[in-house]
C-alpha positions as a Python dict, from the first residue, in 0.01 Angstrom:
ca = {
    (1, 'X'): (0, 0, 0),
    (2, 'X'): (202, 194, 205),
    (3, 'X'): (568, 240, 163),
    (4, 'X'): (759, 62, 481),
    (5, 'X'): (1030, 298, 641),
    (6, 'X'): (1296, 168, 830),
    (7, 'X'): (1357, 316, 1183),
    (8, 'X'): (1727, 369, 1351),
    (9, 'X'): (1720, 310, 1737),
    (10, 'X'): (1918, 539, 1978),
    (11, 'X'): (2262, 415, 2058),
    (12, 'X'): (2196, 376, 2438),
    (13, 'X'): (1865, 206, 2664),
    (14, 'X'): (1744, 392, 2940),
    (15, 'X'): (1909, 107, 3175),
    (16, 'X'): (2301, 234, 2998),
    (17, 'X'): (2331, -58, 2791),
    (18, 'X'): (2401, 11, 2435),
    (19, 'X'): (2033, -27, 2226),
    (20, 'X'): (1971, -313, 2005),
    (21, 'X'): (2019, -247, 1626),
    (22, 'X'): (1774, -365, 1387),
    (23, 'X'): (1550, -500, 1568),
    (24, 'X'): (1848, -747, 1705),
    (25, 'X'): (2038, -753, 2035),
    (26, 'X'): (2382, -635, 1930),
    (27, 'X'): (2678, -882, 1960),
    (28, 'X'): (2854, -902, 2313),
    (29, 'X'): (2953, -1118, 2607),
    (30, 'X'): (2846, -1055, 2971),
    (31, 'X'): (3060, -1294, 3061),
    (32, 'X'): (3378, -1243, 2904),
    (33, 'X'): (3379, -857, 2971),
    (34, 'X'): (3346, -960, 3387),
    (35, 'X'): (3590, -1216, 3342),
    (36, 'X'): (3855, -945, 3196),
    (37, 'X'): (3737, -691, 3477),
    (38, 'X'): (3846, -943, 3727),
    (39, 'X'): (4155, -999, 3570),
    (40, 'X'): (4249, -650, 3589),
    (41, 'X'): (4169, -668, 3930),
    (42, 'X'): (4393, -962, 3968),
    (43, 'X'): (4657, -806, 3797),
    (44, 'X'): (4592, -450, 3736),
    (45, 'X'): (4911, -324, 3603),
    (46, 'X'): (5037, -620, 3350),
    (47, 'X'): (4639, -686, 3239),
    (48, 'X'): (4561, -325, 3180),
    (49, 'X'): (4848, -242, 3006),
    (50, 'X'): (4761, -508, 2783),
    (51, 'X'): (4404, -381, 2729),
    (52, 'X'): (4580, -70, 2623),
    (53, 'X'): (4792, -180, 2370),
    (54, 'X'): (4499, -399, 2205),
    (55, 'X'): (4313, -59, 2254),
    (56, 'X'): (4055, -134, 2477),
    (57, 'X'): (3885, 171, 2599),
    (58, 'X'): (3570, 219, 2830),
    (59, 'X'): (3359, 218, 2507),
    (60, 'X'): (3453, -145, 2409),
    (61, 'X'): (3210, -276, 2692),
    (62, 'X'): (2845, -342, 2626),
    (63, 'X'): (2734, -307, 2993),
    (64, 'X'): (2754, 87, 3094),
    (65, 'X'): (2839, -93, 3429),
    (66, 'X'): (3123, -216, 3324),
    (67, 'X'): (3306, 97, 3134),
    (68, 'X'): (3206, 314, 3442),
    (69, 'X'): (3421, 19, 3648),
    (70, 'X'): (3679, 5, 3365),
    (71, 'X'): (3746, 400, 3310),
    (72, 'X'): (3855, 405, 3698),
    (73, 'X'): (4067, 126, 3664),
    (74, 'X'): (4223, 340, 3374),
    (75, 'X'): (4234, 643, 3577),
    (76, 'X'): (4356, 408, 3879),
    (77, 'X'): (4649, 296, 3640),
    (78, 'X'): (4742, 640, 3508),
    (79, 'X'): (4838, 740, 3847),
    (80, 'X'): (5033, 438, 3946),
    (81, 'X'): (4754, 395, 4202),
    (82, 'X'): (4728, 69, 4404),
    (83, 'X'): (4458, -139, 4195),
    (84, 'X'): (4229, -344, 4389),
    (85, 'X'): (3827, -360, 4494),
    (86, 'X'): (3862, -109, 4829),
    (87, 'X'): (4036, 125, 4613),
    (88, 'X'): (3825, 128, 4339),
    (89, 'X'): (3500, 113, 4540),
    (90, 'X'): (3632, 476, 4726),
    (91, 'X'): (3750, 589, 4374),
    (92, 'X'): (3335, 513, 4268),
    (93, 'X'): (3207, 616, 4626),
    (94, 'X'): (3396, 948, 4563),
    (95, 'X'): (3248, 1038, 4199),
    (96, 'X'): (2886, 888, 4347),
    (97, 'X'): (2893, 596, 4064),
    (98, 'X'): (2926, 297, 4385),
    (99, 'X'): (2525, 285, 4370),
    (100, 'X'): (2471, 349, 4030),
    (101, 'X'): (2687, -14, 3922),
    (102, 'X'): (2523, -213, 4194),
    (103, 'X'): (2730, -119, 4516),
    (104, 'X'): (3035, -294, 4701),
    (105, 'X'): (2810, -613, 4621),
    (106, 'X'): (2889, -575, 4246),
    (107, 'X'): (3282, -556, 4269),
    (108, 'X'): (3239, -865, 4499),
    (109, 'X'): (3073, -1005, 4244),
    (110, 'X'): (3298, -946, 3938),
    (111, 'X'): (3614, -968, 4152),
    (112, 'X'): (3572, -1339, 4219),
    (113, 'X'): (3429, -1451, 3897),
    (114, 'X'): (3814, -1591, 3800),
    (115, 'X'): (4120, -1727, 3965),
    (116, 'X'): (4368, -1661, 3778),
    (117, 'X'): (4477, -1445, 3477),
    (118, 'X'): (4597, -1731, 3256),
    (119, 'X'): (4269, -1653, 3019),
    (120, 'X'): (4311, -1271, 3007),
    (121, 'X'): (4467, -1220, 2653),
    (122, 'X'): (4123, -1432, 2529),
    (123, 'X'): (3944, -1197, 2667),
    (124, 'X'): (4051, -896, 2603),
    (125, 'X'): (4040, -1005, 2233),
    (126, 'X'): (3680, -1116, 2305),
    (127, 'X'): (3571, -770, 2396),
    (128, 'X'): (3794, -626, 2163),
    (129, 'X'): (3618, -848, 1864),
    (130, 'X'): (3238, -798, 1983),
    (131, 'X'): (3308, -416, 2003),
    (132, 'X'): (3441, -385, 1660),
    (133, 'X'): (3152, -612, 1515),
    (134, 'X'): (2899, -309, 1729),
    (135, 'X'): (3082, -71, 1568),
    (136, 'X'): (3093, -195, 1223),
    (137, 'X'): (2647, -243, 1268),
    (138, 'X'): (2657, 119, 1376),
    (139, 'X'): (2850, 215, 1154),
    (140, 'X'): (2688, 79, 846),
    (141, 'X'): (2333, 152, 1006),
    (142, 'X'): (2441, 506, 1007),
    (143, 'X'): (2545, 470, 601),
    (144, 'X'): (2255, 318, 549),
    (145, 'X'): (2053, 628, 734),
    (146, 'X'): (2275, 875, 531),
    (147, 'X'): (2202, 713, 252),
    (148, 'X'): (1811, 789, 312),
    (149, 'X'): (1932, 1163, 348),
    (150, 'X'): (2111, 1195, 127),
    (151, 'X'): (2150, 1538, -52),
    (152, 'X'): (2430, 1556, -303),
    (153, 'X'): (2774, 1528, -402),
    (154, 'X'): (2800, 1141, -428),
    (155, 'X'): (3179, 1114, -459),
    (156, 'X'): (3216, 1305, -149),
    (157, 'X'): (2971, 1137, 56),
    (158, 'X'): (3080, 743, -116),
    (159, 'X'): (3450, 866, 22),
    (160, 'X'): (3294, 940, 349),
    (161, 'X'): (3129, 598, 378),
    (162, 'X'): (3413, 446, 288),
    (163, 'X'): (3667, 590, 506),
    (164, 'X'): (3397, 518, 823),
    (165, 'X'): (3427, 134, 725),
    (166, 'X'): (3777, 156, 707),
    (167, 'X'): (3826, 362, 986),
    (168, 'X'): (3640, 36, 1223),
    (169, 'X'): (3796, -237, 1005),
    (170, 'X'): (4168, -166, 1062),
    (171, 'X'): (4080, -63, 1412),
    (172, 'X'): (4202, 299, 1390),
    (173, 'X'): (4064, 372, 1690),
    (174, 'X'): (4402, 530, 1863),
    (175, 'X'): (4421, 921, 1941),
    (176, 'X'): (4576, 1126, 1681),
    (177, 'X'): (4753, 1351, 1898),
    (178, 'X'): (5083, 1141, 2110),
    (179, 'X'): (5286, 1253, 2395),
    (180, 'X'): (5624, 1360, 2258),
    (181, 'X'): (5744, 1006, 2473),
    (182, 'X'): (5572, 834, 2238),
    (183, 'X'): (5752, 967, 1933),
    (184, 'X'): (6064, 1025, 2028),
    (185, 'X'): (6119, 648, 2127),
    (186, 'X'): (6001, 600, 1775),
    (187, 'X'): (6280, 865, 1651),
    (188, 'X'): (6512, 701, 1841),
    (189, 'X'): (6417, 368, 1687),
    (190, 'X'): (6535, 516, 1361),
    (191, 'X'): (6836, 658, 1440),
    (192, 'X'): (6951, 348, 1556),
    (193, 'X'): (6887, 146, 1294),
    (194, 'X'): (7063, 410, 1078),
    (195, 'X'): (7368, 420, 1293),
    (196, 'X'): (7373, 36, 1295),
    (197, 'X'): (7323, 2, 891),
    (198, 'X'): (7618, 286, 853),
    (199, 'X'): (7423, 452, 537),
    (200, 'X'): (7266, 179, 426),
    (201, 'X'): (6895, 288, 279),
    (202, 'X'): (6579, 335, 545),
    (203, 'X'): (6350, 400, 291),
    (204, 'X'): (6259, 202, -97),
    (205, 'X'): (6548, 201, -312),
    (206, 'X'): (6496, 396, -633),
    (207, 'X'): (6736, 161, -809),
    (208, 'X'): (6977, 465, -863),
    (209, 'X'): (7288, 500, -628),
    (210, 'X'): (7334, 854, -678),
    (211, 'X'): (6974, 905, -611),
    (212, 'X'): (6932, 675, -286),
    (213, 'X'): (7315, 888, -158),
    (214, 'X'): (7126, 1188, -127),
    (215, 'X'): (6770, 1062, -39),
    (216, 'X'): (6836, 719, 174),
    (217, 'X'): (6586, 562, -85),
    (218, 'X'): (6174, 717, -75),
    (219, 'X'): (6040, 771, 319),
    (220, 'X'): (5731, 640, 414),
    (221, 'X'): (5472, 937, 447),
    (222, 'X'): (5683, 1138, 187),
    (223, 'X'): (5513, 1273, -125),
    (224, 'X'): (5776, 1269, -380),
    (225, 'X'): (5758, 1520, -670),
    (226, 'X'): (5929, 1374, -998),
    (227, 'X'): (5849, 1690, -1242),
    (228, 'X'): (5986, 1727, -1585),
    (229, 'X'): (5873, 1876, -1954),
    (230, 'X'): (5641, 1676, -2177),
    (231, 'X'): (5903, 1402, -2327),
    (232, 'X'): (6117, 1413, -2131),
    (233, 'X'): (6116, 1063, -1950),
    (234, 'X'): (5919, 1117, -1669),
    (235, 'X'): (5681, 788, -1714),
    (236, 'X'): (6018, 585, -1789),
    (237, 'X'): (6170, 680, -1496),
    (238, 'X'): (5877, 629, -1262),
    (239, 'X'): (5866, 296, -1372),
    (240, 'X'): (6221, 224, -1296),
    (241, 'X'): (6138, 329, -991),
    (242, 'X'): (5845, 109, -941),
    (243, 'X'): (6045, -152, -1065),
    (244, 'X'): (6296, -122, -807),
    (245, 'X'): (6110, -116, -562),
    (246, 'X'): (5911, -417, -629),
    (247, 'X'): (6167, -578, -800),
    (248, 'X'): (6544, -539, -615),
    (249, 'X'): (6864, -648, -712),
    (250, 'X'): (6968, -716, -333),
    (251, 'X'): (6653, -775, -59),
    (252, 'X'): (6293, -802, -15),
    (253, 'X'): (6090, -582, -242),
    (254, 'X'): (5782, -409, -161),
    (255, 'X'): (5422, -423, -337),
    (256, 'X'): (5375, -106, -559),
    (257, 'X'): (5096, 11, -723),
    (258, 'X'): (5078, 248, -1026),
    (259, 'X'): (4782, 496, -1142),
    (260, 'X'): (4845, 557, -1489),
    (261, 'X'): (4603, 811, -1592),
    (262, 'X'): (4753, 826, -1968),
    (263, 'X'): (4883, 541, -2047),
    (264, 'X'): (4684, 209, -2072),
    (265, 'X'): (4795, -98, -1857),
    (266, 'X'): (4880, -310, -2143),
    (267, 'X'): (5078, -28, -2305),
    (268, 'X'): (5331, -2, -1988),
    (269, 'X'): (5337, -357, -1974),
    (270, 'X'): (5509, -337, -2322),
    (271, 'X'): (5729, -81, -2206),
    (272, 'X'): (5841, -201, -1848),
    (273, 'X'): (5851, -596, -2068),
    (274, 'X'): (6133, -421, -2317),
    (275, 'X'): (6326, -198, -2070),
    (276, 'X'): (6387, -496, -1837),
    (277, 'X'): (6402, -706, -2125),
    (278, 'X'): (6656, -475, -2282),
    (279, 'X'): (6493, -527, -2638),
    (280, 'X'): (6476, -275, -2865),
    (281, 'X'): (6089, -149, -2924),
    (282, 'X'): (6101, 26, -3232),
    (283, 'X'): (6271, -343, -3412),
    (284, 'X'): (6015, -475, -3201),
    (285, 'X'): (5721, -335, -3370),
    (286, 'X'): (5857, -320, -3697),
    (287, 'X'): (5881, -692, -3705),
    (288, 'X'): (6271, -686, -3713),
    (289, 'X'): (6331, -930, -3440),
    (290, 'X'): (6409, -1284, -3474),
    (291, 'X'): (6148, -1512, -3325),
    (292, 'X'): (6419, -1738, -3156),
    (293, 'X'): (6660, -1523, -3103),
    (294, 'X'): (6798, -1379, -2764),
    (295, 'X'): (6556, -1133, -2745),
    (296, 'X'): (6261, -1341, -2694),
    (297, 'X'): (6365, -1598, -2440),
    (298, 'X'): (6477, -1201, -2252),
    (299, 'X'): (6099, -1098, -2332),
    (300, 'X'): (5987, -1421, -2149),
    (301, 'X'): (6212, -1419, -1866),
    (302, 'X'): (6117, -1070, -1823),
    (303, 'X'): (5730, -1130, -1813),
    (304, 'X'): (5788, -1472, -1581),
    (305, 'X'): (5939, -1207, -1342),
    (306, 'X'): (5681, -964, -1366),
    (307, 'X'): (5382, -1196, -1362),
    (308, 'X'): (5539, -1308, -1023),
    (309, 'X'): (5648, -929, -890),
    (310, 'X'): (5364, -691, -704),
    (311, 'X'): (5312, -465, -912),
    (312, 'X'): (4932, -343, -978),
    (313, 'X'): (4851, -87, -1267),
    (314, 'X'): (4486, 119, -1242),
    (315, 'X'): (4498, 235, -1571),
    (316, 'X'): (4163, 492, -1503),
    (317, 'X'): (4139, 761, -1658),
    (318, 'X'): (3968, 1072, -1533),
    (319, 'X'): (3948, 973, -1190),
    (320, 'X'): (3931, 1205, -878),
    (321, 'X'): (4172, 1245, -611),
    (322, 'X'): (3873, 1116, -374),
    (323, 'X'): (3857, 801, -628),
    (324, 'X'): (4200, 740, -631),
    (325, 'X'): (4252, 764, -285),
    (326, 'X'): (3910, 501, -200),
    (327, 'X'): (4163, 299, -474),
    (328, 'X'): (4464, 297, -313),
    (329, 'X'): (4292, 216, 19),
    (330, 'X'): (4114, -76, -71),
    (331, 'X'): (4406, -249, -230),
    (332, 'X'): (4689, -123, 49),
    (333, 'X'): (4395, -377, 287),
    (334, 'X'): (4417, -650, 40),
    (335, 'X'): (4769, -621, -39),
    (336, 'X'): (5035, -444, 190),
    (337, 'X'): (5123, -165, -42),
    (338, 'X'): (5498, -42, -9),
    (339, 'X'): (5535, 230, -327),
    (340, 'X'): (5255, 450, -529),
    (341, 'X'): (5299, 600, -814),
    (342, 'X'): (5040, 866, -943),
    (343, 'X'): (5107, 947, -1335),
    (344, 'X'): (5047, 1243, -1355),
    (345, 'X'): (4893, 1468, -1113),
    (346, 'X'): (4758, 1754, -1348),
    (347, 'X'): (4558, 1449, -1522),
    (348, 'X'): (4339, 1428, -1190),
    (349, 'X'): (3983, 1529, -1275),
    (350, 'X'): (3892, 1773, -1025),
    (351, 'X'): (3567, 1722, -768),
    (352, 'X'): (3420, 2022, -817),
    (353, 'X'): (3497, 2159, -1194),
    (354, 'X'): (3381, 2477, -1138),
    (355, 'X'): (3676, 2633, -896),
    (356, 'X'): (3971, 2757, -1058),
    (357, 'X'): (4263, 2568, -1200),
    (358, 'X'): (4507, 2631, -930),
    (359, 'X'): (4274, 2503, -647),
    (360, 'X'): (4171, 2236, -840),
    (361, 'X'): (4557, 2135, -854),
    (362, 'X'): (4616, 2230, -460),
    (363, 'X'): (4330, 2007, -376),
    (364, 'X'): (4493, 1682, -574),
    (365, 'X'): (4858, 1761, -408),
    (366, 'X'): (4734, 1796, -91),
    (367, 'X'): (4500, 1459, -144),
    (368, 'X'): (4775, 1279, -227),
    (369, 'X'): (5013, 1403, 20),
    (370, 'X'): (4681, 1310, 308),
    (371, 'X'): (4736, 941, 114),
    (372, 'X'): (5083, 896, 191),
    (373, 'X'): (5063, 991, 563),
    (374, 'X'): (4737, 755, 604),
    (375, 'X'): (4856, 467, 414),
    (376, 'X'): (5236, 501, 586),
    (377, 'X'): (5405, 465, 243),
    (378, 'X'): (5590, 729, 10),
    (379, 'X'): (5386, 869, -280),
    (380, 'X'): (5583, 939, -622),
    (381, 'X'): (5386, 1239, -810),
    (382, 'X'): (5440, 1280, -1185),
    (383, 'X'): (5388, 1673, -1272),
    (384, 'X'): (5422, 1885, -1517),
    (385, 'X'): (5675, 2193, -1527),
    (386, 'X'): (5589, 2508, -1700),
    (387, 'X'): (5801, 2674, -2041),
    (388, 'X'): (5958, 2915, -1857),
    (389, 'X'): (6332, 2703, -1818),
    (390, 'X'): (6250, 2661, -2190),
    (391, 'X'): (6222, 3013, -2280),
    (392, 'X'): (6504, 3135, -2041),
    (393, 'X'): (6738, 2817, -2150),
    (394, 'X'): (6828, 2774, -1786),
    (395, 'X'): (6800, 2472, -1526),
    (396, 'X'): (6414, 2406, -1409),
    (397, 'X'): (6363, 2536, -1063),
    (398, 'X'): (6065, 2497, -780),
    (399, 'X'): (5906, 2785, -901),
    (400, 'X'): (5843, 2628, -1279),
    (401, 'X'): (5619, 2381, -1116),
    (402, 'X'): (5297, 2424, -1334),
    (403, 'X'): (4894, 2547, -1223),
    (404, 'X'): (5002, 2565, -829),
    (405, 'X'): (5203, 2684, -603),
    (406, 'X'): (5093, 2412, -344),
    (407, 'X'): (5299, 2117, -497),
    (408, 'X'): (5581, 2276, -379),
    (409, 'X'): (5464, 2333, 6),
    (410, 'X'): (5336, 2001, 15),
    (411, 'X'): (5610, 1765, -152),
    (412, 'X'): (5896, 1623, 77),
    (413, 'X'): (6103, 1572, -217),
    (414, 'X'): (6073, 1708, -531),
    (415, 'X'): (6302, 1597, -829),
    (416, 'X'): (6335, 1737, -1168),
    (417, 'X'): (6445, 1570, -1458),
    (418, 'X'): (6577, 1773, -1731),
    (419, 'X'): (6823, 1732, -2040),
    (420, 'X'): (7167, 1834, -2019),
    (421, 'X'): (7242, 2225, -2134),
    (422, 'X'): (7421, 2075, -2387),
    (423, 'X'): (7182, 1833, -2540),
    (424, 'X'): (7067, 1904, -2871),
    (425, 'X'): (6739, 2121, -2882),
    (426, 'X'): (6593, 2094, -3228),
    (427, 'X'): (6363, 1831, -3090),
    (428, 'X'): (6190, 1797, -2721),
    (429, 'X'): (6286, 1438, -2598),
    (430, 'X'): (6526, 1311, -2373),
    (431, 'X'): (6876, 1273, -2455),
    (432, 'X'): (7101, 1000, -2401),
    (433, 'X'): (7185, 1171, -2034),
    (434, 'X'): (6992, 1330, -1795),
    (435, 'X'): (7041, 1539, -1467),
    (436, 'X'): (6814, 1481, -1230),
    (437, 'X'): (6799, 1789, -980),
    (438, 'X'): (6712, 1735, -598),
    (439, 'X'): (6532, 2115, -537),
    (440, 'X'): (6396, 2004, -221),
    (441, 'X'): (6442, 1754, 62),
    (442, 'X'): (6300, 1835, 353),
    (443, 'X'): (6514, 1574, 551),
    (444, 'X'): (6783, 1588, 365),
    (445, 'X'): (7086, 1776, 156),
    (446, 'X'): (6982, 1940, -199),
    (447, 'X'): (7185, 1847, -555),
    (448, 'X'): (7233, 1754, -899),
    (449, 'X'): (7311, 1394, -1036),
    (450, 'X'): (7353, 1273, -1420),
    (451, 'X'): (7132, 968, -1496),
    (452, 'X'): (7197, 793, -1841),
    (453, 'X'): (6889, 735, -2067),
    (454, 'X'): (6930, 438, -2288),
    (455, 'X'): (6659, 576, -2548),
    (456, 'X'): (6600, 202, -2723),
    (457, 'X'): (6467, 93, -2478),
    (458, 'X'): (6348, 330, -2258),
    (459, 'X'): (6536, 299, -1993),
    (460, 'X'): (6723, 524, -1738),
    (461, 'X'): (7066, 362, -1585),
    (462, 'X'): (7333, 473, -1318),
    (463, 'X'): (7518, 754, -1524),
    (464, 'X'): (7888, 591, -1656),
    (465, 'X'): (8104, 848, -1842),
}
């Protein structure tokens, strides 16, 4: 019996309209796409302004009649031309598309199909709507096609896939590049929320006042570094970050999600449970705590507030940065994400194994810094510094930053956490203080602050002498 292969049409019919996809006539609306035509030659400045901001573009119209008459009401509209069906049959005459639509007889036509522009929001949701269904069939026809050729390197070509879907779904269909109008309204936006707070935060709160003086609390699209020895409270800190974020003393908090690549969910449940909890773990796993005492109705208080908080933990291990990122994306469309936490970044299995170390590394930070920018929130990194402030019995600096020098190009802020000079060194943990050194800001001023670590619970606190 022979094997049935399935065929992909072209994109376009020989008439212009777009071809049908398997075997089906694709979704669309004559109709609805002449009725928003008319309306924007009712109306063409306040209707086609709103087609822009709903990001209709000449593409979003199943006729090729109709996006040859929409792109010169566009280009009509750009230059604050006069909009109406003379104009626009000269502007057609001129480029010698009047014929190819049907002549003055067409315009006619489509100008009088509606009275009014009462209707023309429906509309231009209606086309907007039936061209993102067309582009979600093409899209996943083309997957599908792919899939057929397919020729290796599955995580790279599953990312791929993914990000196409994604790309249609959340209607990212604007142009990358903007007019510096564009973004300095935007800029301007900012600075006048910050002059009207008077140093209040823009960004999440890291729970730490010292911190959030310096910083503003963590900027959307920042990658934040938090780098530190083995042991020396790195994880415990990141989660009093996370905690803070989701979980504020004052305001709304914001959904945060945490990769732990070495810890296991359940075990950072324990830990975040006792820090917040303020219950000592050691007495807690030696038995040593009474069973109606304070410390439990704390433990359950603490996990009511948690169990209600948004806080997600992938506990993965040996994922990729291509993985984590197809992660983070499908949860940040389920659940608004506000904070990420990645612990740690030299635990990222690398997508090709056989390049060196350092690229290996580069390729993760830079992943990760492409993550924050995409999914508009800031990114706290967990890495590892190298012996060399050991050895030399100085402060850590940017250039201790272990495997690659590309963490340090690509972090906004990076923050390293390191005991006090002089702490006690017979043994490498954290002592009862910390100083937490700002060695880059981007956007901001450069420092030292003391944190204090209660070690019982695992918890770092606003530093009181």
């Amino acid at each position: 019996m022979a094997e049935a292969v399935a065929t992909f049409p072209s994109t376009r019919r020989s008439d212009g309209a777009p071809a049908v996809f398997t075997g089906r006539t694709a979704p669309h609306s004559v109709e609805a796409e002449e009725y928003l035509l008319s309306c924007c030659l009712l109306d063409g400045a306040d209707v086609i302004s709103r087609c822009l901001e709903a990001r209709i573009r000449p593409e979003s119209f199943y006729l090729a009649t109709h996006a040859i008459v929409y792109e010169r009401l566009l280009e009509l509209y750009n230059r604050q031309s006069p909009i109406d069906i003379a104009v626009l049959a000269e502007e057609l005459k001129t480029a010698k598309q009047l014929d190819s639509i049907g002549g003055y007889a067409f315009l006619t036509q489509v100008s009088s199909r509606i009275p009014t522009t009462a209707q023309a929001g429906y509309f231009i949701e209606k086309v907007r709507e039936l061209h993102l269904l067309r582009e979600l069939i093409k899209s996943a026809t083309g997957a599908v096609e792919d899939c057929y050729n397919f020729s290796g390197g599955i995580d790279e070509f599953v990312d791929k896939v993914e990000q196409s879907l994604f790309a249609v779904t959340q209607n990212r269909v604007s142009e990358s590049a903007k007019q510096m109008k564009e973004p300095t309204r935007e800029a301007m936006n900012v600075i006048t929320k910050m002059m009207m707070k008077k140093g209040e935060l823009t960004g999440v709160s890291s729970g730490f006042k010292d911190l959030d003086a310096l910083t503003f609390g963590f900027q959307r699209q920042e990658m934040i570094v938090l780098a530190a020895r083995p042991s020396m409270g790195k994880t415990s800190l990141a989660l009093n970050f996370a905690e803070a974020a989701a979980m504020p003393k004052r305001g709304e908090g914001v959904a945060a999600l945490v990769f732990s690549l070495e810890m296991s969910s359940s075990q950072l449940a324990l830990r975040m449970l006792c820090s917040r909890a303020r219950v000592n773990m050691k007495l807690l796993r030696d038995g040593l705590l009474s069973k109606n005492g304070t410390e439990q109705s704390e433990l359950i208080k603490a996990a009511d507030e948690f169990s209600k908080a948004p806080i997600f933990i992938d506990d993965s291990s040996a994922i990729s940065i291509i993985q984590l990122r197809a992660k983070a994306r499908r949860i940040h469309a389920r659940h608004k994400l506000g904070f990420i936490v990645v612990d740690y970044l030299q635990l990222l299995s690398p997508t090709d194994s056989k390049t060196p170390r350092e690229q290996q590394v580069a390729e993760a930070s830079r992943g990760l810094k492409a993550l924050a920018k995409e999914l508009d929130v800031p990114v706290l990194v967990l890495s590892q510094l190298n012996r060399s402030s050991e050895k030399e019995n100085r402060t850590p600096r940017l250039a201790d930053l272990r495997e690659s020098g590309s963490i340090e190009q690509d972090a906004d802020v990076v923050l390293m956490l390191a005991r006090p000079k002089d702490a006690d060194e017979k043994f490498q943990v954290a002592a009862d203080s910390a100083e937490l050194i700002v060695a880059k800001q981007r956007n901001g001023p450069v420092g030292e602050l003391k944190l204090t670590f209660l070690r019982d619970i695992t918890r770092f606190e606003n530093y009181t002498q």
